[in-house]
PDB file of N, CA, C and O in Angstrom:
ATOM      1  N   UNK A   1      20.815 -30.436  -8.740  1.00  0.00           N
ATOM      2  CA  UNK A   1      19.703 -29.551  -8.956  1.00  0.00           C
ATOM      3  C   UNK A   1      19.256 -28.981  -7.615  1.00  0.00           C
ATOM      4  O   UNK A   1      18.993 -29.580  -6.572  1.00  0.00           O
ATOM      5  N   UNK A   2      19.236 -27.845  -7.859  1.00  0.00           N
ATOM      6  CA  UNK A   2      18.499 -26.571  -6.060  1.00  0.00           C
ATOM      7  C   UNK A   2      17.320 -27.077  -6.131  1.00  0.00           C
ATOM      8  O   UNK A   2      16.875 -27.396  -7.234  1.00  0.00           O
ATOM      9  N   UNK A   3      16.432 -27.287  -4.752  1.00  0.00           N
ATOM     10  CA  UNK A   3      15.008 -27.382  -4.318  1.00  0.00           C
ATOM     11  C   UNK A   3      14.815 -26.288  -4.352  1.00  0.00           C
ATOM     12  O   UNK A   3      15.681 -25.745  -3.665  1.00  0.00           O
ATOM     13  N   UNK A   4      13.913 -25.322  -4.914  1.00  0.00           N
ATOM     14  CA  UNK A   4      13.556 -23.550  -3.984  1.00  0.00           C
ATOM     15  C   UNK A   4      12.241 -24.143  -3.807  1.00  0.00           C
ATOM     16  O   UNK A   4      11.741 -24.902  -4.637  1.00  0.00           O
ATOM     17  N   UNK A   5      11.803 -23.868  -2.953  1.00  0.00           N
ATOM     18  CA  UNK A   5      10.006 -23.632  -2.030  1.00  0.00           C
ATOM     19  C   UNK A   5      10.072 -22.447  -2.553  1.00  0.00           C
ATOM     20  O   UNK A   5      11.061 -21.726  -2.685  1.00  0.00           O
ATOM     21  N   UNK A   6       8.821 -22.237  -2.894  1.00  0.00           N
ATOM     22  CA  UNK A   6       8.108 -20.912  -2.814  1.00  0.00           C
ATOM     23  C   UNK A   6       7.279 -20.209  -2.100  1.00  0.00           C
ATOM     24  O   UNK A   6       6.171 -20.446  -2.583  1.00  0.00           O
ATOM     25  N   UNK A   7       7.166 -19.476  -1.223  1.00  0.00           N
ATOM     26  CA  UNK A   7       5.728 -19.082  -0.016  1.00  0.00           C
ATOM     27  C   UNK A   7       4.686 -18.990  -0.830  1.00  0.00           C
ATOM     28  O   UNK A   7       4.935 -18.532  -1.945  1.00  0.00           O
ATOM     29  N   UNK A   8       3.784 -19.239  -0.640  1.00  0.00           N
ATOM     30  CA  UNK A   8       2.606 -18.966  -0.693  1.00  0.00           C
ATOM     31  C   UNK A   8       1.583 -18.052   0.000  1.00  0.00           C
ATOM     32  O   UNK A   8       0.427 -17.857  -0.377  1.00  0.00           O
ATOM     33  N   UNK A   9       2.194 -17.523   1.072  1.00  0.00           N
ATOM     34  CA  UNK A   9       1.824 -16.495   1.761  1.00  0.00           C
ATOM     35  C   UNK A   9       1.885 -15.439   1.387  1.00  0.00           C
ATOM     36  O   UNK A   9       2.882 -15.069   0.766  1.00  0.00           O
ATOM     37  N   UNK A  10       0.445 -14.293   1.737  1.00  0.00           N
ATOM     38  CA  UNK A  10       0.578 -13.298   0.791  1.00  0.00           C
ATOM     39  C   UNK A  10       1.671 -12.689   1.356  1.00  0.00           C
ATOM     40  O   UNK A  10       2.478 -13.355   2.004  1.00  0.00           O
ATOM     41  N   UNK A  11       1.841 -11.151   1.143  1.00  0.00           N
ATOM     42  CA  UNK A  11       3.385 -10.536   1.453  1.00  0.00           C
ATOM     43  C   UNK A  11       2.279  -8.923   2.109  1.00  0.00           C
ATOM     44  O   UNK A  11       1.301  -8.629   1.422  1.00  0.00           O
ATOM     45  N   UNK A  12       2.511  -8.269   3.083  1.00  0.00           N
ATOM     46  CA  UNK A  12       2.092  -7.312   3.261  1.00  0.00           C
ATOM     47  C   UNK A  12       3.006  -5.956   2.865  1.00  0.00           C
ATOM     48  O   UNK A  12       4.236  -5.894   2.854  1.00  0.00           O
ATOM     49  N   UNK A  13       2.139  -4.989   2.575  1.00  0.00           N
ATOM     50  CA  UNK A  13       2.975  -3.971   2.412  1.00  0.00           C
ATOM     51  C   UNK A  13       2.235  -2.700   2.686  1.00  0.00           C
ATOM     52  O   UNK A  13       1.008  -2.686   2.589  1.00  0.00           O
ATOM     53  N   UNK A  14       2.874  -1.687   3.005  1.00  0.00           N
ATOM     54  CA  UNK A  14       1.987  -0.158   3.252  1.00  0.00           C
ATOM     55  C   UNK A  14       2.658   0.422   2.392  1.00  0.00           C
ATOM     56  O   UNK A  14       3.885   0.380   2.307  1.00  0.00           O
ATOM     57  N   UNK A  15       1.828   1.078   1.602  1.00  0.00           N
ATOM     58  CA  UNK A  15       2.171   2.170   0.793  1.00  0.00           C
ATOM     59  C   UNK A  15       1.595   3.811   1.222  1.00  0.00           C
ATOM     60  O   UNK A  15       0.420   4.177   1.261  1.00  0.00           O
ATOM     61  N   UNK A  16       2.859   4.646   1.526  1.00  0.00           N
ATOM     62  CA  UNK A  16       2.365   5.888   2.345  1.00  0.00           C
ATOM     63  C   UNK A  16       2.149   6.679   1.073  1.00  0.00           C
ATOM     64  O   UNK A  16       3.009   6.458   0.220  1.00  0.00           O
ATOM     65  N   UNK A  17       1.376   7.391   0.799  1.00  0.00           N
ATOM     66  CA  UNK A  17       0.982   8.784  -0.518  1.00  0.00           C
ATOM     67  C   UNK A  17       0.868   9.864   0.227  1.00  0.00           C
ATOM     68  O   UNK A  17       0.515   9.906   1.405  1.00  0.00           O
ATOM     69  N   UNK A  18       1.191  10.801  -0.511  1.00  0.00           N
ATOM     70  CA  UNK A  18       1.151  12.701   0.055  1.00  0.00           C
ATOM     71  C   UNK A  18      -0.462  12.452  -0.240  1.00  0.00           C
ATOM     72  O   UNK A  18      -0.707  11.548  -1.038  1.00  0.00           O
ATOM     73  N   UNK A  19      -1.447  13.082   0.261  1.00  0.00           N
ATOM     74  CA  UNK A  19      -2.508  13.620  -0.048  1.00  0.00           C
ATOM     75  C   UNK A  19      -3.656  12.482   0.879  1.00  0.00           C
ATOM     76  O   UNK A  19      -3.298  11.666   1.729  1.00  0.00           O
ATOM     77  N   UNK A  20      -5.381  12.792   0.307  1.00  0.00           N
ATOM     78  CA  UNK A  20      -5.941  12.091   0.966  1.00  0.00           C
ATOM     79  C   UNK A  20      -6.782  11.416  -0.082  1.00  0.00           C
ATOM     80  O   UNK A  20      -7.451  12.173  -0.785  1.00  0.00           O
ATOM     81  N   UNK A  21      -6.825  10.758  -0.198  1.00  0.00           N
ATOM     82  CA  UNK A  21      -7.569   9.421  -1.274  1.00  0.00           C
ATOM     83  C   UNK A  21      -9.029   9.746  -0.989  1.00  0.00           C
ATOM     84  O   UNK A  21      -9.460   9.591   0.154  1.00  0.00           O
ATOM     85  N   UNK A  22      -9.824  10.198  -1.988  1.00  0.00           N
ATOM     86  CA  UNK A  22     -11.018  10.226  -2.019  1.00  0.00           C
ATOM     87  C   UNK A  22     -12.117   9.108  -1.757  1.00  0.00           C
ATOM     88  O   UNK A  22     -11.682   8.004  -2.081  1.00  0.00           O
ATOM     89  N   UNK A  23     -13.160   9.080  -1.360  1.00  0.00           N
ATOM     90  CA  UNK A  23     -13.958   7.839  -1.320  1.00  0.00           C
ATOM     91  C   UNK A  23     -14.246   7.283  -2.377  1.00  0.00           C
ATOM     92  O   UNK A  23     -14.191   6.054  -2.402  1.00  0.00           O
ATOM     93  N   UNK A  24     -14.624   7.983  -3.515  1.00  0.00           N
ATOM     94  CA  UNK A  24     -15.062   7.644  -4.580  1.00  0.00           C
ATOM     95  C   UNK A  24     -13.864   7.056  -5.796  1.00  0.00           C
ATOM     96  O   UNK A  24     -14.109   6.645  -6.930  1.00  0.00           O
ATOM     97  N   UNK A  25     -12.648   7.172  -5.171  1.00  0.00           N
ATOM     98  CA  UNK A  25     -11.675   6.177  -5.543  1.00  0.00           C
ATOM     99  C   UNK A  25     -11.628   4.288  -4.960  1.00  0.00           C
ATOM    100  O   UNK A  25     -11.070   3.294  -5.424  1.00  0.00           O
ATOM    101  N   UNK A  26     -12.200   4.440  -4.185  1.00  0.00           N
ATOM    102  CA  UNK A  26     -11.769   3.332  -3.175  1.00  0.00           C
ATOM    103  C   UNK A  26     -12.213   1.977  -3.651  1.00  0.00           C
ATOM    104  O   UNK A  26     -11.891   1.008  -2.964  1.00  0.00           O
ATOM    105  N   UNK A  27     -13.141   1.739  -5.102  1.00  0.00           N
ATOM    106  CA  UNK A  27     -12.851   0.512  -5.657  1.00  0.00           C
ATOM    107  C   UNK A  27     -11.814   0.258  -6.380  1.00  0.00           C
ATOM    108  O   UNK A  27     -11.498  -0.899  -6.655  1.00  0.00           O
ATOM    109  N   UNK A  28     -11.208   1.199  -6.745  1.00  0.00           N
ATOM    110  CA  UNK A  28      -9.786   0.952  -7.322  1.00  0.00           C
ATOM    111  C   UNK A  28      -9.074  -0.199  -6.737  1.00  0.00           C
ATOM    112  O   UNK A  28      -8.553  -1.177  -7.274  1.00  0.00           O
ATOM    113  N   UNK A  29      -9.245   0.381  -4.744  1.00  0.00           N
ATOM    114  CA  UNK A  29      -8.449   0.002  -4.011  1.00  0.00           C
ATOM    115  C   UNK A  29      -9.481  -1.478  -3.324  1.00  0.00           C
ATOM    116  O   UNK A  29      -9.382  -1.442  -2.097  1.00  0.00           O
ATOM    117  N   UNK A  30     -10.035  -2.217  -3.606  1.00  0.00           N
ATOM    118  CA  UNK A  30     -11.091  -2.761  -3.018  1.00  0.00           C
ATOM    119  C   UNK A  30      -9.931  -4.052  -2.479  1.00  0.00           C
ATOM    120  O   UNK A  30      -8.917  -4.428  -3.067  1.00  0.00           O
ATOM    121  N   UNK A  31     -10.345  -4.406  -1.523  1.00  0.00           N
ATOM    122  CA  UNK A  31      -9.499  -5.392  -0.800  1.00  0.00           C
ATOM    123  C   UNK A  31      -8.635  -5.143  -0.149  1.00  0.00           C
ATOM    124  O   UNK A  31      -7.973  -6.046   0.364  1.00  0.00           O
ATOM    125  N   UNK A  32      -8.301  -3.598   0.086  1.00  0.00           N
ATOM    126  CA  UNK A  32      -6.780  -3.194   0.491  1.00  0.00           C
ATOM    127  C   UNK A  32      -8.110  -2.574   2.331  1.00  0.00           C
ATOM    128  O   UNK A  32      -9.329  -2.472   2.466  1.00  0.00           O
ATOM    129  N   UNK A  33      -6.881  -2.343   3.308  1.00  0.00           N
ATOM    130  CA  UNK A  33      -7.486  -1.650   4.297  1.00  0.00           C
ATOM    131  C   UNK A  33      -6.356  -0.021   3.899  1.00  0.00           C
ATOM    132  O   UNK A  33      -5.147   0.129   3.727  1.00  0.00           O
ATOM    133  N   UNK A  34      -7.706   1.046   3.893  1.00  0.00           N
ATOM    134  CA  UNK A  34      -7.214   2.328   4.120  1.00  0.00           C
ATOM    135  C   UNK A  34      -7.656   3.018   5.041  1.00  0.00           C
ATOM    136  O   UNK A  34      -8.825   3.264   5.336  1.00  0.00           O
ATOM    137  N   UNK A  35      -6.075   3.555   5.825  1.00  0.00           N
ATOM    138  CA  UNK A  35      -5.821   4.603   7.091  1.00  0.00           C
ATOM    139  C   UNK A  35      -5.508   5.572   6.683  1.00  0.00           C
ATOM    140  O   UNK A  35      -4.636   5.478   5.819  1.00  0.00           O
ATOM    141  N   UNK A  36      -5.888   6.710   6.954  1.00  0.00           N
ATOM    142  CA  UNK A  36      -5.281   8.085   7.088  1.00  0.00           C
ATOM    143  C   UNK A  36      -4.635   8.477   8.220  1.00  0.00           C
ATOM    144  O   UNK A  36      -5.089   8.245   9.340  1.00  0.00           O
ATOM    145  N   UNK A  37      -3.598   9.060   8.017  1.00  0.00           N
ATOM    146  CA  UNK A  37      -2.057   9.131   8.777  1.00  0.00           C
ATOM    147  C   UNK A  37      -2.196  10.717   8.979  1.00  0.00           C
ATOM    148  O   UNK A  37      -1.882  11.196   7.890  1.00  0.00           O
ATOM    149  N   UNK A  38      -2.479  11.624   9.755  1.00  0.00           N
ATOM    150  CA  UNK A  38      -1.863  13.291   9.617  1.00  0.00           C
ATOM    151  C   UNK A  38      -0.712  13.305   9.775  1.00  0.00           C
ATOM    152  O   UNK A  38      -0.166  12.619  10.639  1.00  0.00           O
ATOM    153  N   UNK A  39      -0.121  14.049   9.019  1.00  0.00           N
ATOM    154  CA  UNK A  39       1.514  14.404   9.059  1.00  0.00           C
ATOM    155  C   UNK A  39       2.108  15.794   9.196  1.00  0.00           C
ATOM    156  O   UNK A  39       3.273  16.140   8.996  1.00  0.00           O
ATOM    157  N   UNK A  40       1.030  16.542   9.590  1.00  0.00           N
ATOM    158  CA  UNK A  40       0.754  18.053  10.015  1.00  0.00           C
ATOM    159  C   UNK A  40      -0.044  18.743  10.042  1.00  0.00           C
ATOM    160  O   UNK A  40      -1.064  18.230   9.582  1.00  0.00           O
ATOM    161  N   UNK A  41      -0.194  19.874  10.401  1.00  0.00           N
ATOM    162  CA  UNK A  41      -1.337  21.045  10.737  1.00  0.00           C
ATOM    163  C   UNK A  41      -2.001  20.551   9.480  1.00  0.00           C
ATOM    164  O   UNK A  41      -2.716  19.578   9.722  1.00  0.00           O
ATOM    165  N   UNK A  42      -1.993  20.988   7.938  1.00  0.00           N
ATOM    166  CA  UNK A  42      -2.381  21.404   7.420  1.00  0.00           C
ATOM    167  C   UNK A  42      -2.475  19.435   6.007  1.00  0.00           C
ATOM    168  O   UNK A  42      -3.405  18.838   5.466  1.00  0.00           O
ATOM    169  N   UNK A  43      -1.288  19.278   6.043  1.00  0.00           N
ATOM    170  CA  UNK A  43      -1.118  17.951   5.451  1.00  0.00           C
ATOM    171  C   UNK A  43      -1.478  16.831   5.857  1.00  0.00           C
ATOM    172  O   UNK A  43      -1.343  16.564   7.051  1.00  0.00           O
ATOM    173  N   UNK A  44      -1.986  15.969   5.030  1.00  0.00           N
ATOM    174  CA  UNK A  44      -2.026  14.689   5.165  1.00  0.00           C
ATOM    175  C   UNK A  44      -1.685  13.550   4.514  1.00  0.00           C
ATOM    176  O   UNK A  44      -1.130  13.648   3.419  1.00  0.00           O
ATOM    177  N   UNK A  45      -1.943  12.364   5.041  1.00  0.00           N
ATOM    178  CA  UNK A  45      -1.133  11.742   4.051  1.00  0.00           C
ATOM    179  C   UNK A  45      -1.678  10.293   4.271  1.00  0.00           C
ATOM    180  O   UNK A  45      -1.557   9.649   5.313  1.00  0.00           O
ATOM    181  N   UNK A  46      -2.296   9.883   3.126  1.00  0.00           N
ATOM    182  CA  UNK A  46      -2.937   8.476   3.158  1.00  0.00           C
ATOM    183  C   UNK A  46      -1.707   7.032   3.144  1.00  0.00           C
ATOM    184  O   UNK A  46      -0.601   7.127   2.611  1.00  0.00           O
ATOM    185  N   UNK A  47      -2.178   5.862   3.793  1.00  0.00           N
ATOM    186  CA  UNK A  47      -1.214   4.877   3.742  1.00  0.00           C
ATOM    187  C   UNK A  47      -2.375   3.688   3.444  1.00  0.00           C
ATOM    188  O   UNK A  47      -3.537   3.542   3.825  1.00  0.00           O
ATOM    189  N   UNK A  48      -1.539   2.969   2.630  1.00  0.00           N
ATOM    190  CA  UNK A  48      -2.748   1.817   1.883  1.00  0.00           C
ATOM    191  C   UNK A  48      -1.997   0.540   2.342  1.00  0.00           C
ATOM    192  O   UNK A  48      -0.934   0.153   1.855  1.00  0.00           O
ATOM    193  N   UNK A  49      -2.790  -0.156   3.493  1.00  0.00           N
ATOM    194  CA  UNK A  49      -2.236  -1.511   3.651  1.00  0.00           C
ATOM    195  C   UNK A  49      -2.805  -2.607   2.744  1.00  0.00           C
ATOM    196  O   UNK A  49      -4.000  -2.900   2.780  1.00  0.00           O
ATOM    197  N   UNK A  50      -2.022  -3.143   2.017  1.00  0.00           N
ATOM    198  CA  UNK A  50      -2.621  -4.482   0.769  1.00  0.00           C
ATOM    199  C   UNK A  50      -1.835  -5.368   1.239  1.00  0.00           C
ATOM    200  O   UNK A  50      -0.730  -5.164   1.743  1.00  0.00           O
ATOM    201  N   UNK A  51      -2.460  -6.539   1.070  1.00  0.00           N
ATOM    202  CA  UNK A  51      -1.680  -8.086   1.317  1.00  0.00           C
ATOM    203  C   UNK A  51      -1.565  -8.336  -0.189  1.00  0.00           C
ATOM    204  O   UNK A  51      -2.583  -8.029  -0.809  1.00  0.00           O
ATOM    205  N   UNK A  52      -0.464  -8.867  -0.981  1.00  0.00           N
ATOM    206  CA  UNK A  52      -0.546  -9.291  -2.265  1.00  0.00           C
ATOM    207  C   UNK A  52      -0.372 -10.710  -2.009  1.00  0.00           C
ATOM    208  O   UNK A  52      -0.312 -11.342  -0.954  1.00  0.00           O
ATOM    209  N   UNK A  53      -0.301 -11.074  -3.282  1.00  0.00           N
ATOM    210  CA  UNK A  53      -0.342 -12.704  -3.369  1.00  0.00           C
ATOM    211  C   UNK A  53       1.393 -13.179  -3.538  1.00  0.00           C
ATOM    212  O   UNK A  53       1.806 -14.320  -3.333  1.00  0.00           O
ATOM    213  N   UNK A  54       2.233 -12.011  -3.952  1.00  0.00           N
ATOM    214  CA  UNK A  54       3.609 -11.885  -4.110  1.00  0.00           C
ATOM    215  C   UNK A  54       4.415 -10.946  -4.555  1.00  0.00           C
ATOM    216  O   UNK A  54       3.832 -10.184  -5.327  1.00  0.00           O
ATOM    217  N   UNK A  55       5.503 -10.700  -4.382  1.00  0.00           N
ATOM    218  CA  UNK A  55       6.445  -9.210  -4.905  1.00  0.00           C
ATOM    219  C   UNK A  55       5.952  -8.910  -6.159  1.00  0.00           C
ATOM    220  O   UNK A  55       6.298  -7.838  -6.656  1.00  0.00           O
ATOM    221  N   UNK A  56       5.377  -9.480  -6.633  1.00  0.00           N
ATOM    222  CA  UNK A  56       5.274  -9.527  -8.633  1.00  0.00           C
ATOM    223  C   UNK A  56       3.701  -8.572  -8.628  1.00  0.00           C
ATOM    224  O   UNK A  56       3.396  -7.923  -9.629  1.00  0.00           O
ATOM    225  N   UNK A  57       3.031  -8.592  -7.704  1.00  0.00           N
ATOM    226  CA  UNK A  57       2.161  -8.222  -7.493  1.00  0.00           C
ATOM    227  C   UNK A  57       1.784  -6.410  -7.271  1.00  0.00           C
ATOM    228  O   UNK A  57       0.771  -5.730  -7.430  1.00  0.00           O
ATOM    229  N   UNK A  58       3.201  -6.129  -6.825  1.00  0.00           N
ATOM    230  CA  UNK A  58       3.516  -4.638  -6.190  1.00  0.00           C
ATOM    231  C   UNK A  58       3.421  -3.707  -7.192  1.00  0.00           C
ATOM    232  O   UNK A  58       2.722  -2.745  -6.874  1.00  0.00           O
ATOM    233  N   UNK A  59       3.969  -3.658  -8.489  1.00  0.00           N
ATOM    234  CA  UNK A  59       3.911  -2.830  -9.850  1.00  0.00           C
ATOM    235  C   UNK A  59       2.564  -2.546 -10.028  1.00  0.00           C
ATOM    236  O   UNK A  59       2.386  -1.329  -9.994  1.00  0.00           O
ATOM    237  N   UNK A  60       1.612  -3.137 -10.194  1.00  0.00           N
ATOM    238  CA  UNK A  60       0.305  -3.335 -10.302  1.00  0.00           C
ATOM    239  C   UNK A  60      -0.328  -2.171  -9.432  1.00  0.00           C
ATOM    240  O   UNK A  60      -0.981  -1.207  -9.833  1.00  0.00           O
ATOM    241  N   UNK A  61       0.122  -2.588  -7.825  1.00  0.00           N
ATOM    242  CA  UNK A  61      -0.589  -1.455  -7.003  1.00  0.00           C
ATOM    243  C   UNK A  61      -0.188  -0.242  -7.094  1.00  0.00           C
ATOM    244  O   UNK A  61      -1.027   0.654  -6.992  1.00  0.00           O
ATOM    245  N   UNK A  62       1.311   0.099  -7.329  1.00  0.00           N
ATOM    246  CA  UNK A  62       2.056   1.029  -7.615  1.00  0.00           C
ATOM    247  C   UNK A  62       0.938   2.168  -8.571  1.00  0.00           C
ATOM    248  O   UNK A  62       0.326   3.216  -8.369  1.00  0.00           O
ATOM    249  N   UNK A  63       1.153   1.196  -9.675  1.00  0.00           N
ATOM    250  CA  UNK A  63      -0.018   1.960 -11.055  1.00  0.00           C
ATOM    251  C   UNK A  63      -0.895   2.086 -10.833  1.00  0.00           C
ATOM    252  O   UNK A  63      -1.410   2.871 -11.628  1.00  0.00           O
ATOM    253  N   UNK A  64      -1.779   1.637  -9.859  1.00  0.00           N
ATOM    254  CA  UNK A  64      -2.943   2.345  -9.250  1.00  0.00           C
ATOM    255  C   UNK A  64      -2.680   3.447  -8.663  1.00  0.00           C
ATOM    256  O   UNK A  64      -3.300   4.497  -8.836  1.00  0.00           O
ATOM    257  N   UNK A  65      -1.626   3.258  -7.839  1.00  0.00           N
ATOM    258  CA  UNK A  65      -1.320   4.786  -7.006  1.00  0.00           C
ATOM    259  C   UNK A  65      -1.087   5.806  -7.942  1.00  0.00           C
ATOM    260  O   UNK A  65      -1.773   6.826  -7.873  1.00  0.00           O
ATOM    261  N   UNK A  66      -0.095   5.671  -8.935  1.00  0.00           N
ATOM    262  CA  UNK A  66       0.186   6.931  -9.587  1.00  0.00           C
ATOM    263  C   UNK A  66      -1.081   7.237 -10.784  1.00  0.00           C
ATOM    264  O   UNK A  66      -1.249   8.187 -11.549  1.00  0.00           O
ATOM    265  N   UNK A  67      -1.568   6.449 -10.641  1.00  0.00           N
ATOM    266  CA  UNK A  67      -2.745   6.863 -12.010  1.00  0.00           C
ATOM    267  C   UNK A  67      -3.675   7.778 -11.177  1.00  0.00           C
ATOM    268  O   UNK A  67      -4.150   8.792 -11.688  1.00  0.00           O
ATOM    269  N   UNK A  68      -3.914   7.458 -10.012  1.00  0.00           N
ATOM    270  CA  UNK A  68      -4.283   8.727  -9.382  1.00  0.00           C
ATOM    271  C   UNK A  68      -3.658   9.960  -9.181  1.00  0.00           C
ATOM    272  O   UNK A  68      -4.188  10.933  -8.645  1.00  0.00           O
ATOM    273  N   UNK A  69      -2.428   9.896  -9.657  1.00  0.00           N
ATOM    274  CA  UNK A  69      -1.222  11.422  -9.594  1.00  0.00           C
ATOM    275  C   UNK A  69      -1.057  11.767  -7.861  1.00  0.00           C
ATOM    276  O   UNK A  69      -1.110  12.790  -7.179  1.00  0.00           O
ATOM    277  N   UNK A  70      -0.841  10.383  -7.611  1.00  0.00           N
ATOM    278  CA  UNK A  70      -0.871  10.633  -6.086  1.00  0.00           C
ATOM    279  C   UNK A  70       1.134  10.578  -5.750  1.00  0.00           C
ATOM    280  O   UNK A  70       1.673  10.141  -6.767  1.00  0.00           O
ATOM    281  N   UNK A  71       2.003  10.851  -4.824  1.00  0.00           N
ATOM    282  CA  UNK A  71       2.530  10.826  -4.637  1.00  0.00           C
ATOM    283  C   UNK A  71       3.234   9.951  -3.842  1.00  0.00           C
ATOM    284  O   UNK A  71       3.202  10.186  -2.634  1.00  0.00           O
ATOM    285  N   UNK A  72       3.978   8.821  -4.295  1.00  0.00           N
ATOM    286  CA  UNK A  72       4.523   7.748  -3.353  1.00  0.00           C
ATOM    287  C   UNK A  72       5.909   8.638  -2.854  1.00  0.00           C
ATOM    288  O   UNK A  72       6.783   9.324  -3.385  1.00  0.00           O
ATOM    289  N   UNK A  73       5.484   8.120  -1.334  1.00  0.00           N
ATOM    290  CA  UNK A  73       6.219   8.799  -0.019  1.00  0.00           C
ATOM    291  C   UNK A  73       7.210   7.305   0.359  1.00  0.00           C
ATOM    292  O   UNK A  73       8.395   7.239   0.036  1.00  0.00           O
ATOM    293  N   UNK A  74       6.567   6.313   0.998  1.00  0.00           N
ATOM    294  CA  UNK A  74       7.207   5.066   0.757  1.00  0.00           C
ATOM    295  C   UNK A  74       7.022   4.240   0.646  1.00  0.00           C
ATOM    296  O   UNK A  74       5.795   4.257   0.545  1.00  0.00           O
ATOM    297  N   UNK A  75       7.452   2.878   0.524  1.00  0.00           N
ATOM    298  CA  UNK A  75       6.797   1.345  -0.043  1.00  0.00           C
ATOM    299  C   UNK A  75       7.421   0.650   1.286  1.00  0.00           C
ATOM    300  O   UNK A  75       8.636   0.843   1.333  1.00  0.00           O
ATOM    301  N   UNK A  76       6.877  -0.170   2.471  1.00  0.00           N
ATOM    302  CA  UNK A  76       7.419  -0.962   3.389  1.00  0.00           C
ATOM    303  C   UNK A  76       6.881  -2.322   3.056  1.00  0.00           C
ATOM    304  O   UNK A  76       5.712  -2.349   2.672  1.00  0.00           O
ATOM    305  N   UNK A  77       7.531  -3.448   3.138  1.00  0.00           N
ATOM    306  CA  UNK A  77       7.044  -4.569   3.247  1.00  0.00           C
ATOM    307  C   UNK A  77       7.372  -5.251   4.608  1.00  0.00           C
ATOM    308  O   UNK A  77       8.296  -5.166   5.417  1.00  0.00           O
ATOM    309  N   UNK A  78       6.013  -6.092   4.494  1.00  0.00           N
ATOM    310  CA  UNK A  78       6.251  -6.999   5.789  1.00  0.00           C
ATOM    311  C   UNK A  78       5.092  -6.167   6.969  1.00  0.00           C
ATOM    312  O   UNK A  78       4.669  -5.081   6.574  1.00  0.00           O
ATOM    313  N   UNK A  79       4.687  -6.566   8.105  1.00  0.00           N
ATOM    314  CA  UNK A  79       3.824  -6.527   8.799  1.00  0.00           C
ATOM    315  C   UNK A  79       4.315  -5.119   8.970  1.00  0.00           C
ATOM    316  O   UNK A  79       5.479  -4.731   9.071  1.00  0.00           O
ATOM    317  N   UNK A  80       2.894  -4.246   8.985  1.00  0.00           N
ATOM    318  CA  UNK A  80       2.740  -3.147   9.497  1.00  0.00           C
ATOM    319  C   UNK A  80       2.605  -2.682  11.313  1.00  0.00           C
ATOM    320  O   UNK A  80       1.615  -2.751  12.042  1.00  0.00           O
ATOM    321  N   UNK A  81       3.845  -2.266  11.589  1.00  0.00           N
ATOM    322  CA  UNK A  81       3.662  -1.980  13.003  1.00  0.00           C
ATOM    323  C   UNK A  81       2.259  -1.364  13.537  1.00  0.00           C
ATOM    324  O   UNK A  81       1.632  -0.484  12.949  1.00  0.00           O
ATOM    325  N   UNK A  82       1.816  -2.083  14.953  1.00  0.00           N
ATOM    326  CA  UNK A  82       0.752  -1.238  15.298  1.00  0.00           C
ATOM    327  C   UNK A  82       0.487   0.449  15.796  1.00  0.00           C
ATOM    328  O   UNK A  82       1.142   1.252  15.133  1.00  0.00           O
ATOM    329  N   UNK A  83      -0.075   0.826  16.487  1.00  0.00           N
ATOM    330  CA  UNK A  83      -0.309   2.234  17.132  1.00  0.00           C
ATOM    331  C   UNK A  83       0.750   2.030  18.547  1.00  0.00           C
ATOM    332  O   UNK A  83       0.541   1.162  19.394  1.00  0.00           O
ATOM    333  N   UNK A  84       2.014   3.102  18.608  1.00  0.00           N
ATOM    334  CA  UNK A  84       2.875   3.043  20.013  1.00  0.00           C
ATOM    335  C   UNK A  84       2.190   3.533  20.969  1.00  0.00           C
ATOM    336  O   UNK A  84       2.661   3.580  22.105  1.00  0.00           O
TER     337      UNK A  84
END
């Protein structure tokens, strides 16, 4: 019989969206830290750092994002690099 451990550590992830997330959305997002990223003159583009409790967890935030008709740009996991 396999031992598997399981982490217990949450899992970080940034999720980048086309557009800019309103304030009056942001209990949706409550617990998450949100940055706004410019990605040109005229565009922008919000990135939502959430710690989940595990991968199983990610679908969930996902459907928050798109129920806003927001546009997922990309999904990274694992520690978010700082400012170069």
């Amino acid at each position: 019989m396999s031992d598997y451990s399981f982490s217990t550590k949450p899992i970080q992830y940034a999720v980048e969206v086309e557009g800019i997330i309103d304030a009056r959305w942001s209990e949706w997002f409550s617990g998450l830290d949100v940055s706004f990223v410019p990605s040109s003159l005229d565009a922008r583009r919000t990135i939502l750092i959430a710690s989940l409790p595990d991968q199983s967890a990610l679908p969930a935030l996902l459907a928050r994002v798109t129920g806003l008709n927001l546009k997922v740009l990309s999904v990274t996991p694992g520690p978010v690099p700082g400012p170069k």
